[in-house]
PDB file of N, CA, C, O and CB in Angstrom:
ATOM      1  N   UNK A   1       0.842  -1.184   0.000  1.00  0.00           N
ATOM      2  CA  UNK A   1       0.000   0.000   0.000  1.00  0.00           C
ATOM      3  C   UNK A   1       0.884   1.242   0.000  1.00  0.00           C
ATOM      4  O   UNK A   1       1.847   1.298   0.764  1.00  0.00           O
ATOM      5  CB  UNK A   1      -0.956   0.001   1.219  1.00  0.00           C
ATOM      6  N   UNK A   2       0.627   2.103  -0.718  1.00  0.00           N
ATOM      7  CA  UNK A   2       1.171   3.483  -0.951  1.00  0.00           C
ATOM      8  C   UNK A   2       0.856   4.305  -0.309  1.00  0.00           C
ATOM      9  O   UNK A   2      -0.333   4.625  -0.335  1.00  0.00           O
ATOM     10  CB  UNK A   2       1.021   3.984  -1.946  1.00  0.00           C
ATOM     11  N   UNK A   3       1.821   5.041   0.592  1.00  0.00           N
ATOM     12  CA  UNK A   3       1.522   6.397   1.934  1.00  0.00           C
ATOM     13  C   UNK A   3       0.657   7.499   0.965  1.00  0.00           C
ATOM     14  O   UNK A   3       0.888   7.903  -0.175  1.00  0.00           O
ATOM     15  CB  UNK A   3       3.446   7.416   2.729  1.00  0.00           C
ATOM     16  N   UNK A   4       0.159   7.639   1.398  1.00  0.00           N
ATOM     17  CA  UNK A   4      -0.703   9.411   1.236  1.00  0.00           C
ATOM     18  C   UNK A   4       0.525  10.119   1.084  1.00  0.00           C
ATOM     19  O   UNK A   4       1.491   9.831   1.791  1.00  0.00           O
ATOM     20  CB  UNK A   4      -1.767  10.226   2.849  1.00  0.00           C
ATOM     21  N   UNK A   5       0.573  11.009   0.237  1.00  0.00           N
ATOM     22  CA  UNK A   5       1.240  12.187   0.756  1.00  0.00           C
ATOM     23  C   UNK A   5       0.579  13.092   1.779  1.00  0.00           C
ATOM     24  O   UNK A   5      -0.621  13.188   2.035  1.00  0.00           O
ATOM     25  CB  UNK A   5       1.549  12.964  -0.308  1.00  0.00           C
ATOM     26  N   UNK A   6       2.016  13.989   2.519  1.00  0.00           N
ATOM     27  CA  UNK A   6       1.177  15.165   3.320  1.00  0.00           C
ATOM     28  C   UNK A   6       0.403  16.153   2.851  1.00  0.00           C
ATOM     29  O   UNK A   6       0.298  16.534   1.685  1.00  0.00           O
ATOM     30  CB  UNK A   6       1.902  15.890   3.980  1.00  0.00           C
ATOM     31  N   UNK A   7      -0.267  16.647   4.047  1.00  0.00           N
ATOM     32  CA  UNK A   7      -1.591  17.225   3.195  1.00  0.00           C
ATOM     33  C   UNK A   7      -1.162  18.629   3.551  1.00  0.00           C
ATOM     34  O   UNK A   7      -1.127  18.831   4.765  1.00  0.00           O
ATOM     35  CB  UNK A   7      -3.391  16.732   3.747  1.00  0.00           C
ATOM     36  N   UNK A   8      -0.771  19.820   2.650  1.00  0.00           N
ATOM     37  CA  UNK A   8      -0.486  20.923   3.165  1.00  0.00           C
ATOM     38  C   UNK A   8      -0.995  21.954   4.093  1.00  0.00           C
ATOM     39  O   UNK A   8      -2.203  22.170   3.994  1.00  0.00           O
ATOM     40  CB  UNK A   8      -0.336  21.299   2.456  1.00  0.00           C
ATOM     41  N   UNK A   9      -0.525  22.447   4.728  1.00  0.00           N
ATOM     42  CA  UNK A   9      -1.269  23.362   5.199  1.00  0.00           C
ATOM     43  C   UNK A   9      -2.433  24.596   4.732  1.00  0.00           C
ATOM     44  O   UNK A   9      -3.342  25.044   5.431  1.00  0.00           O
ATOM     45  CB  UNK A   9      -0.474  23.737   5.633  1.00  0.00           C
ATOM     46  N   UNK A  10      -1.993  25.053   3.008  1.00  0.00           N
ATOM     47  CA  UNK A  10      -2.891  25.475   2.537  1.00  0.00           C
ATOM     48  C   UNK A  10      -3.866  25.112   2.275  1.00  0.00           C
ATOM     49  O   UNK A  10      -4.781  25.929   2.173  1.00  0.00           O
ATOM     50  CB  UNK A  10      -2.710  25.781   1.982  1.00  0.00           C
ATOM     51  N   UNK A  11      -4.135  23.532   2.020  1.00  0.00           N
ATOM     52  CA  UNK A  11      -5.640  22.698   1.831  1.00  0.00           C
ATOM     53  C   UNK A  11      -6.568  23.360   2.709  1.00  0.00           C
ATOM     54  O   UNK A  11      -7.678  23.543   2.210  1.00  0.00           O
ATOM     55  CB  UNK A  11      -5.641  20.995   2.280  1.00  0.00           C
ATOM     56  N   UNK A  12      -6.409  23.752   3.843  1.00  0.00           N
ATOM     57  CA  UNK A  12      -7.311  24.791   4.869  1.00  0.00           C
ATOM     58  C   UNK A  12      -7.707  25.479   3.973  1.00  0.00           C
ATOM     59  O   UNK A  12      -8.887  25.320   3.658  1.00  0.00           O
ATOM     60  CB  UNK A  12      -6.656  25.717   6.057  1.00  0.00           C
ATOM     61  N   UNK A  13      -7.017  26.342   3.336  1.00  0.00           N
ATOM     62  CA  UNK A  13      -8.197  27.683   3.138  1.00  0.00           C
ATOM     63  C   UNK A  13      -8.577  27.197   1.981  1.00  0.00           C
ATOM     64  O   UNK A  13      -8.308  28.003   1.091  1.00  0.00           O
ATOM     65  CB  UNK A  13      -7.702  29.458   3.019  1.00  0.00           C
ATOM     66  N   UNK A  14      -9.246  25.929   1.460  1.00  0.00           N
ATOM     67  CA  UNK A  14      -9.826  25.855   0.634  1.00  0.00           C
ATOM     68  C   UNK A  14     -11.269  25.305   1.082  1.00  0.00           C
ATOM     69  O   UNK A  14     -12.292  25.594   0.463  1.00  0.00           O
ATOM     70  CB  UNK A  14      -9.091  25.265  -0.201  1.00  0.00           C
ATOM     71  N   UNK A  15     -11.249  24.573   2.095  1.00  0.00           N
ATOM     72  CA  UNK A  15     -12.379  24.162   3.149  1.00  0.00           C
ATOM     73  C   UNK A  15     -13.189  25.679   3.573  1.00  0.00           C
ATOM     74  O   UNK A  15     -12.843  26.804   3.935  1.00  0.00           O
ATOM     75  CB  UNK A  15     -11.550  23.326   4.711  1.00  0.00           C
ATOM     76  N   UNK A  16     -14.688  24.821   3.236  1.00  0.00           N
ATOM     77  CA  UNK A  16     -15.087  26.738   3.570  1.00  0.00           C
ATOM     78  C   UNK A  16     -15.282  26.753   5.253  1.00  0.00           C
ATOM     79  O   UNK A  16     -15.614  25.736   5.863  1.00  0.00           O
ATOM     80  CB  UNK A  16     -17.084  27.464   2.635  1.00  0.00           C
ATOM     81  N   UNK A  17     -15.122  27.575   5.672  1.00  0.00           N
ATOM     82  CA  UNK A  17     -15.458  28.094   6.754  1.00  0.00           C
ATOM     83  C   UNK A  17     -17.082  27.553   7.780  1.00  0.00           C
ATOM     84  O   UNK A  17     -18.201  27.456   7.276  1.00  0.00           O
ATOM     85  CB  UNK A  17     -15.424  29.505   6.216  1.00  0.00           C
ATOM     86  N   UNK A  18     -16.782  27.314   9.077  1.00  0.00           N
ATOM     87  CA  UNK A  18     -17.583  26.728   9.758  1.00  0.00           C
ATOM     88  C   UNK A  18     -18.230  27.262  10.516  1.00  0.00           C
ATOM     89  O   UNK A  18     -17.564  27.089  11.536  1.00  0.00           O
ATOM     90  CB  UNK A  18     -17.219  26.010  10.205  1.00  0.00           C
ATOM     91  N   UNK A  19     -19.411  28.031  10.916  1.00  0.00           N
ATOM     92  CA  UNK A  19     -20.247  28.375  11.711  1.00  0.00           C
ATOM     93  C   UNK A  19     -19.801  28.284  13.036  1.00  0.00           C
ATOM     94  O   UNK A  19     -19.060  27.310  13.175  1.00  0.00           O
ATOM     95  CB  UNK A  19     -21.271  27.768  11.491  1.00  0.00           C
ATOM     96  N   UNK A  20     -20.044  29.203  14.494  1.00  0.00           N
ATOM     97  CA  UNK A  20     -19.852  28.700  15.119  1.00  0.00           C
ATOM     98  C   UNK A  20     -21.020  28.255  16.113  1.00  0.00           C
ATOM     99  O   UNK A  20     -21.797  29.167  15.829  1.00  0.00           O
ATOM    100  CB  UNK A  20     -18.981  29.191  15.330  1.00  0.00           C
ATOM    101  N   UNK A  21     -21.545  27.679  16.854  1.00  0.00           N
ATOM    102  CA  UNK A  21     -22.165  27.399  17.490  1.00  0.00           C
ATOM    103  C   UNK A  21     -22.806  28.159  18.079  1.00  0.00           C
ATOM    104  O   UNK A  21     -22.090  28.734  18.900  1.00  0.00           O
ATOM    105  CB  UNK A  21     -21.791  26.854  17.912  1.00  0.00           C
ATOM    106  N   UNK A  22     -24.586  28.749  18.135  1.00  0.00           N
ATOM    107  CA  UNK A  22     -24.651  29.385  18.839  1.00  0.00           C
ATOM    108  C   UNK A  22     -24.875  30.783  18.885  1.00  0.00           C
ATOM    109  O   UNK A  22     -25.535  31.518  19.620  1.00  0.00           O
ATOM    110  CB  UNK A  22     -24.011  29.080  19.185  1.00  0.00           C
ATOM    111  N   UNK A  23     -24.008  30.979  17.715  1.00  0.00           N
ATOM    112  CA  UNK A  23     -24.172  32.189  17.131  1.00  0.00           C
ATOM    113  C   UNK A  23     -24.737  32.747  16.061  1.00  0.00           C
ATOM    114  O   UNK A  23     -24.288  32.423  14.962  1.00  0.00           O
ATOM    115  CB  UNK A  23     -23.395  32.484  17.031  1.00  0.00           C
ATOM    116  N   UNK A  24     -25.963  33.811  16.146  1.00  0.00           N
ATOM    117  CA  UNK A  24     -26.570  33.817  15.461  1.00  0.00           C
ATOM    118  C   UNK A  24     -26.401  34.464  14.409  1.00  0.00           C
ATOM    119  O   UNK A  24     -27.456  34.520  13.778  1.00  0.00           O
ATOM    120  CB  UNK A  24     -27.261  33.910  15.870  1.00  0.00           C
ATOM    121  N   UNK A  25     -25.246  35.186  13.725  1.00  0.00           N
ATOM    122  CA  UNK A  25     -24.439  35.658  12.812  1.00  0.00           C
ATOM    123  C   UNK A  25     -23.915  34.845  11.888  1.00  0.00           C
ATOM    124  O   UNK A  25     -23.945  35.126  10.689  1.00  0.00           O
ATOM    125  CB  UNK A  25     -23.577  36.209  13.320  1.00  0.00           C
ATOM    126  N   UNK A  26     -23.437  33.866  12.319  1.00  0.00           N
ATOM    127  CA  UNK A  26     -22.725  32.432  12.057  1.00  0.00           C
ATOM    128  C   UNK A  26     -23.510  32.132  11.152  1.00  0.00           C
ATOM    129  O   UNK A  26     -23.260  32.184   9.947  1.00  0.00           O
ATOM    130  CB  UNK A  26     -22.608  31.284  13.179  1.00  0.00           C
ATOM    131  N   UNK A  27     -25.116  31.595  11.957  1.00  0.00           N
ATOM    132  CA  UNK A  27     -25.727  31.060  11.875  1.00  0.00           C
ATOM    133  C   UNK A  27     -26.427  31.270  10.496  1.00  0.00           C
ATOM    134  O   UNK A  27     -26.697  30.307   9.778  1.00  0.00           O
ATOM    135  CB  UNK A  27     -26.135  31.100  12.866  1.00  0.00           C
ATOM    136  N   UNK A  28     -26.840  33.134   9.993  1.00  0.00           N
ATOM    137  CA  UNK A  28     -27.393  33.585   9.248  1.00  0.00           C
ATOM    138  C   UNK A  28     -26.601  33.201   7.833  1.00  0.00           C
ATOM    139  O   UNK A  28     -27.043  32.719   6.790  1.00  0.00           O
ATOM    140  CB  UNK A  28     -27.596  34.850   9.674  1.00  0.00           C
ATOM    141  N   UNK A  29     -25.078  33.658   8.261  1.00  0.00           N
ATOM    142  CA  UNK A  29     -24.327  33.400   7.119  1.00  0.00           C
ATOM    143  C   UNK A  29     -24.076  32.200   6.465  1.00  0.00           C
ATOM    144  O   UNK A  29     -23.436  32.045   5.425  1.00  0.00           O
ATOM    145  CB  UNK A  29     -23.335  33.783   7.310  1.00  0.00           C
ATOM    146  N   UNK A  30     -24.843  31.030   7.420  1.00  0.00           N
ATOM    147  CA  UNK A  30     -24.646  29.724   7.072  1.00  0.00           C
ATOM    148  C   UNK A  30     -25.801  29.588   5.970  1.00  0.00           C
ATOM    149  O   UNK A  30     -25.813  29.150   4.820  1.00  0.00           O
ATOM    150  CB  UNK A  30     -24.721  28.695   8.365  1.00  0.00           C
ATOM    151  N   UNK A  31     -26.631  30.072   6.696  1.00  0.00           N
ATOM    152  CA  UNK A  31     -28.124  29.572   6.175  1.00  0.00           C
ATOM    153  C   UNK A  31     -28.023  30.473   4.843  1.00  0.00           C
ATOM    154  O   UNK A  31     -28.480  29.843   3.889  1.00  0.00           O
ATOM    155  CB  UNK A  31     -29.688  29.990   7.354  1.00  0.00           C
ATOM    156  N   UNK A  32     -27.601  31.650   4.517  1.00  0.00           N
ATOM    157  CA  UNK A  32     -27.310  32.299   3.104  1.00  0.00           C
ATOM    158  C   UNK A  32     -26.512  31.230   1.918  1.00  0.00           C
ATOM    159  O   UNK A  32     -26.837  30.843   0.796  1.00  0.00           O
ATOM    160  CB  UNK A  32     -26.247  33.701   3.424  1.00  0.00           C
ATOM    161  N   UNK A  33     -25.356  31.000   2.774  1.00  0.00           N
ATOM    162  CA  UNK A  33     -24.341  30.287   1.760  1.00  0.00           C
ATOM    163  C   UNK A  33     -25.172  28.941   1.441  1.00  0.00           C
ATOM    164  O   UNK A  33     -25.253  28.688   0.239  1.00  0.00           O
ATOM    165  CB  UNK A  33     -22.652  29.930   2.498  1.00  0.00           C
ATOM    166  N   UNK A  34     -25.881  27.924   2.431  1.00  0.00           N
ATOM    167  CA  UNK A  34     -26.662  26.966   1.912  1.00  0.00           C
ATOM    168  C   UNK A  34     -27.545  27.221   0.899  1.00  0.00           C
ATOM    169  O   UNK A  34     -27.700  26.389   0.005  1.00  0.00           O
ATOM    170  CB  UNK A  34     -27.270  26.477   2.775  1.00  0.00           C
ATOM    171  N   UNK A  35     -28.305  28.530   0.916  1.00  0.00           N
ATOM    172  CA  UNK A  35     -29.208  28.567  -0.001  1.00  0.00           C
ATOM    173  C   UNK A  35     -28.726  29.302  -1.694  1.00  0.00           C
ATOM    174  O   UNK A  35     -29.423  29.266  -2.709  1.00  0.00           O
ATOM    175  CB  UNK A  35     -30.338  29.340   0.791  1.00  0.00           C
ATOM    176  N   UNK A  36     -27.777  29.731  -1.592  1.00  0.00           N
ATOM    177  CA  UNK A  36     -27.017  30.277  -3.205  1.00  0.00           C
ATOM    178  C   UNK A  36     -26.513  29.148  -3.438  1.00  0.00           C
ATOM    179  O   UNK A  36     -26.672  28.765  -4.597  1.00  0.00           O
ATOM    180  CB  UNK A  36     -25.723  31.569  -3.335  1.00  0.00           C
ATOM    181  N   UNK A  37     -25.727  28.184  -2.474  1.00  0.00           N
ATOM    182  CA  UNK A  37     -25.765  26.385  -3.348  1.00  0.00           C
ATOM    183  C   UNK A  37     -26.282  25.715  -3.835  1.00  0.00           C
ATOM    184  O   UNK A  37     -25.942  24.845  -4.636  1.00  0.00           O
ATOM    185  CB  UNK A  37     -25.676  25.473  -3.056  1.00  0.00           C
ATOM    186  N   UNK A  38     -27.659  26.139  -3.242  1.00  0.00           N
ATOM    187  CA  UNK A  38     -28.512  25.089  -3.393  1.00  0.00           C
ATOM    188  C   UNK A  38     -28.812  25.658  -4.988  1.00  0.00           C
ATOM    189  O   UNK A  38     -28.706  24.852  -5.912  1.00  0.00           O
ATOM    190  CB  UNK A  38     -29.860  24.952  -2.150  1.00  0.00           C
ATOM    191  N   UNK A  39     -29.254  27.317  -5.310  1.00  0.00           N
ATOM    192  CA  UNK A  39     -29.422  27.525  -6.637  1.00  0.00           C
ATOM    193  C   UNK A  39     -28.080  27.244  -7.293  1.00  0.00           C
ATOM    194  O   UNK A  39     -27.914  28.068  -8.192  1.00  0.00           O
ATOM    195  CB  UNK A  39     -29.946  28.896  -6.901  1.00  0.00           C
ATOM    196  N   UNK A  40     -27.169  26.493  -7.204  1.00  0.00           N
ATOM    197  CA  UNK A  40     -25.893  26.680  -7.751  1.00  0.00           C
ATOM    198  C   UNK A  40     -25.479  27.673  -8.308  1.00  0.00           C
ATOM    199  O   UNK A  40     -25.111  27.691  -9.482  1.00  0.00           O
ATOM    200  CB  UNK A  40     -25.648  25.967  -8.455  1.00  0.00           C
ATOM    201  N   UNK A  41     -25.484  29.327  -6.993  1.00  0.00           N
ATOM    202  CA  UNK A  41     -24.634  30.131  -7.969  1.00  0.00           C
ATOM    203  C   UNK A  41     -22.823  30.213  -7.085  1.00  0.00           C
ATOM    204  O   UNK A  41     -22.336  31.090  -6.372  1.00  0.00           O
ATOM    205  CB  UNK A  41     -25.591  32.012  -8.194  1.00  0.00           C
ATOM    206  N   UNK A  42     -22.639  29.774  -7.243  1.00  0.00           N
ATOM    207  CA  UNK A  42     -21.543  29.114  -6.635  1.00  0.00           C
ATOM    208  C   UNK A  42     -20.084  30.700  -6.784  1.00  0.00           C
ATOM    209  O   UNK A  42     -18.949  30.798  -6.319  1.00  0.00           O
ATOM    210  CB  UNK A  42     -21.205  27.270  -7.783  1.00  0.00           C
ATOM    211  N   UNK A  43     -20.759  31.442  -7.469  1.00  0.00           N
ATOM    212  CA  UNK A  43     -19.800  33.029  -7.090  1.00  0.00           C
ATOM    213  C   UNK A  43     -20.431  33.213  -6.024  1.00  0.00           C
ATOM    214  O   UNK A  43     -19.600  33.230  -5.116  1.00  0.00           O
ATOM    215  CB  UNK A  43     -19.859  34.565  -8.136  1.00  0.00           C
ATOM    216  N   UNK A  44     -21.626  33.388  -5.564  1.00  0.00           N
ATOM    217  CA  UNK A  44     -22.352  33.738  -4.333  1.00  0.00           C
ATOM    218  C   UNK A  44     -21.769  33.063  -2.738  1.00  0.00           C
ATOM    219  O   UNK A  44     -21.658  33.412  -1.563  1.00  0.00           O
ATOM    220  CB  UNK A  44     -23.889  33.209  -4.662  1.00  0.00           C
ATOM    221  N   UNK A  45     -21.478  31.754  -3.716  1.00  0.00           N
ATOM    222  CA  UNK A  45     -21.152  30.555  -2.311  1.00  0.00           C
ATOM    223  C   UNK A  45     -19.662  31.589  -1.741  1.00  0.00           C
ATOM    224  O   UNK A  45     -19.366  31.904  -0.589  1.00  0.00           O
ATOM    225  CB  UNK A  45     -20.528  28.202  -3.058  1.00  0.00           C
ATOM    226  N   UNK A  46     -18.846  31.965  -3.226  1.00  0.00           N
ATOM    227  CA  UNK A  46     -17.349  32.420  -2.581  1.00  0.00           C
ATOM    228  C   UNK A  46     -17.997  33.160  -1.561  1.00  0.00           C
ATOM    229  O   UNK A  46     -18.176  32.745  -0.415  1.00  0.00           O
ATOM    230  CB  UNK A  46     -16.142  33.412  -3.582  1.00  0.00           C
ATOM    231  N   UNK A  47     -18.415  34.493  -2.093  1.00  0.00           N
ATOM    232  CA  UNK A  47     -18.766  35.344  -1.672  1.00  0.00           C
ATOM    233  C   UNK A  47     -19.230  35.237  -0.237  1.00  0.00           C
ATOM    234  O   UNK A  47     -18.543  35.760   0.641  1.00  0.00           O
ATOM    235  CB  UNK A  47     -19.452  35.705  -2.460  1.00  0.00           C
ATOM    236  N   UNK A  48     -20.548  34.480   0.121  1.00  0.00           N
ATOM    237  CA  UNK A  48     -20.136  33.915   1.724  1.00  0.00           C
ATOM    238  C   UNK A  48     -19.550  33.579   2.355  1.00  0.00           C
ATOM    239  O   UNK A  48     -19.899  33.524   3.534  1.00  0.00           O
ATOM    240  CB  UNK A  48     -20.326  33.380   2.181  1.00  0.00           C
ATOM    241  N   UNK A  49     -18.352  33.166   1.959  1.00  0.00           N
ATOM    242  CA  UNK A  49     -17.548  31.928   2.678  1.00  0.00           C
ATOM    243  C   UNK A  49     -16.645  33.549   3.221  1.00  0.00           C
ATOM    244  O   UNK A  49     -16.396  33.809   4.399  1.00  0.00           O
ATOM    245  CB  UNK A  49     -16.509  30.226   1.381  1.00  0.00           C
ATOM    246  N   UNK A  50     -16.315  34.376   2.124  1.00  0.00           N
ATOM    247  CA  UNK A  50     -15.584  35.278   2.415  1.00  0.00           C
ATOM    248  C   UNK A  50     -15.971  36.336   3.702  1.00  0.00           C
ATOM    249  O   UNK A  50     -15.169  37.003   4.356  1.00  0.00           O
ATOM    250  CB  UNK A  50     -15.455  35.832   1.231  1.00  0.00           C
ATOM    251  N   UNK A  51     -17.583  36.270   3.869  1.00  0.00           N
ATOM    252  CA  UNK A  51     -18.563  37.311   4.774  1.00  0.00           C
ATOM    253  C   UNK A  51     -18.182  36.341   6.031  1.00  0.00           C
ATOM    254  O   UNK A  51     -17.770  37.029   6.965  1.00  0.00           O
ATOM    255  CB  UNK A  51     -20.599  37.507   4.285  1.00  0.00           C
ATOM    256  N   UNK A  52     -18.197  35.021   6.315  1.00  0.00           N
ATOM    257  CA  UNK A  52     -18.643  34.608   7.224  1.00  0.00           C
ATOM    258  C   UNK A  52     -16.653  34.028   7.613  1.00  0.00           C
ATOM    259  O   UNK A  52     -16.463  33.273   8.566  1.00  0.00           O
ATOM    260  CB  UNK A  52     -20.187  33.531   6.901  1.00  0.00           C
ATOM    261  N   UNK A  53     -15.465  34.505   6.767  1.00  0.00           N
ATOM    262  CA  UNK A  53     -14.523  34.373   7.364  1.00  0.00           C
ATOM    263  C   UNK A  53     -14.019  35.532   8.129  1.00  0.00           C
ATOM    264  O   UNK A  53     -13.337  35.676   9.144  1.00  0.00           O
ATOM    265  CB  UNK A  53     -13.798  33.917   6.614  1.00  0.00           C
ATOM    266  N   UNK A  54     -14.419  36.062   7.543  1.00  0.00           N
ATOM    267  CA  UNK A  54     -14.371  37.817   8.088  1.00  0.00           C
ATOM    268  C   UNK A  54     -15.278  38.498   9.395  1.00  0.00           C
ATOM    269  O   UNK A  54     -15.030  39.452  10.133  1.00  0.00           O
ATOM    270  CB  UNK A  54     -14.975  38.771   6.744  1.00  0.00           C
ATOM    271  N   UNK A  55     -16.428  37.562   9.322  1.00  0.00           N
ATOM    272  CA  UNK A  55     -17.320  37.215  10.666  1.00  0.00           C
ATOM    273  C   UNK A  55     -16.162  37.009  11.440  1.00  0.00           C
ATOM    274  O   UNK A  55     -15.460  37.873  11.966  1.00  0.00           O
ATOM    275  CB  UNK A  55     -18.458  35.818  10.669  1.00  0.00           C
ATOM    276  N   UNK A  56     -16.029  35.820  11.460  1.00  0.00           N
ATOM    277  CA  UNK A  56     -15.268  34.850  11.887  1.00  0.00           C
ATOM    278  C   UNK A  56     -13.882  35.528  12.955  1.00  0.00           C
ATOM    279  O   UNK A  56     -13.655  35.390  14.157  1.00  0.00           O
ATOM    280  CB  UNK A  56     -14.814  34.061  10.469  1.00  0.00           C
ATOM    281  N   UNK A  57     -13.204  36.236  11.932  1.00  0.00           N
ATOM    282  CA  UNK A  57     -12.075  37.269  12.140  1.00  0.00           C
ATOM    283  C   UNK A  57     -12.708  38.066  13.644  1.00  0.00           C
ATOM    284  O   UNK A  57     -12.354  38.142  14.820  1.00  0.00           O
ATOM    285  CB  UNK A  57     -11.901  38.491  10.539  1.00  0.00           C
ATOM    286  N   UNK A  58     -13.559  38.448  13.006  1.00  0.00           N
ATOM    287  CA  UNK A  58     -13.902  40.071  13.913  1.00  0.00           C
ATOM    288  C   UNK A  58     -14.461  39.463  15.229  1.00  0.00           C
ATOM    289  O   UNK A  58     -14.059  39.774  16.351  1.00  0.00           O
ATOM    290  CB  UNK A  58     -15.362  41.353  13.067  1.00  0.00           C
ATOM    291  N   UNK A  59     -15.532  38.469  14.930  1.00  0.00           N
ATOM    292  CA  UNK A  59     -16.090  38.187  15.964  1.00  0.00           C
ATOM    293  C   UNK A  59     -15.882  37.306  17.227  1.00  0.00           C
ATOM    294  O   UNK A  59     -16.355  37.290  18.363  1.00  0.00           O
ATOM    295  CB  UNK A  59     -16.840  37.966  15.547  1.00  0.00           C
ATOM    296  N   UNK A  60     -14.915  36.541  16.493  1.00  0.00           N
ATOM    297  CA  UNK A  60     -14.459  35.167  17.405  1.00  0.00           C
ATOM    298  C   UNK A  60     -13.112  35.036  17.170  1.00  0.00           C
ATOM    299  O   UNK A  60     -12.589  33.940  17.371  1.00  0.00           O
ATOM    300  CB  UNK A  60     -15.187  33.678  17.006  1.00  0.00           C
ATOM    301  N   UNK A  61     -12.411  36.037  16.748  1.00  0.00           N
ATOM    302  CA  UNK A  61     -11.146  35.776  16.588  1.00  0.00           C
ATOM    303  C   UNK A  61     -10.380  34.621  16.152  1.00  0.00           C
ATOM    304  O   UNK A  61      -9.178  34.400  16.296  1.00  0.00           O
ATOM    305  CB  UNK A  61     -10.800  36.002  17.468  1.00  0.00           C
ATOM    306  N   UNK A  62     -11.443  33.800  15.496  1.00  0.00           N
ATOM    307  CA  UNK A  62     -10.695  32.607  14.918  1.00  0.00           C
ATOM    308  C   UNK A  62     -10.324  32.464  13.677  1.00  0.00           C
ATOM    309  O   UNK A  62      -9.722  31.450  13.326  1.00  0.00           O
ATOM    310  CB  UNK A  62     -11.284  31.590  15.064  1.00  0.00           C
TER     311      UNK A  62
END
């Protein structure tokens, strides 16, 4: 069997961004980005991922 290679550290910022618990900001931006997927406009999806990393930033410092 053949090792995996390592998985870089940049593979992160390709994973979109995770809600956090609880929060109802999070929460909104989740429920936006689910629903421009669901129409597959998938510039829209960036576009959230970018609102709700920037949430993310400001609000929870993560």
């Amino acid at each position: 069997m053949t090792p995996r290679p390592p998985v870089h550290s940049s593979y992160a910022e390709y994973r979109p961004p995770a809600p956090v618990g609880g929060c109802e900001a999070c929460r909104e931006l989740a429920a936006r980005r689910s629903a421009v997927k669901a129409a597959f406009d998938y510039s829209a999806v960036s576009d959230a991922n970018v609102r709700l990393r920037a949430h993310l930033l400001e609000a929870h410092d993560t």
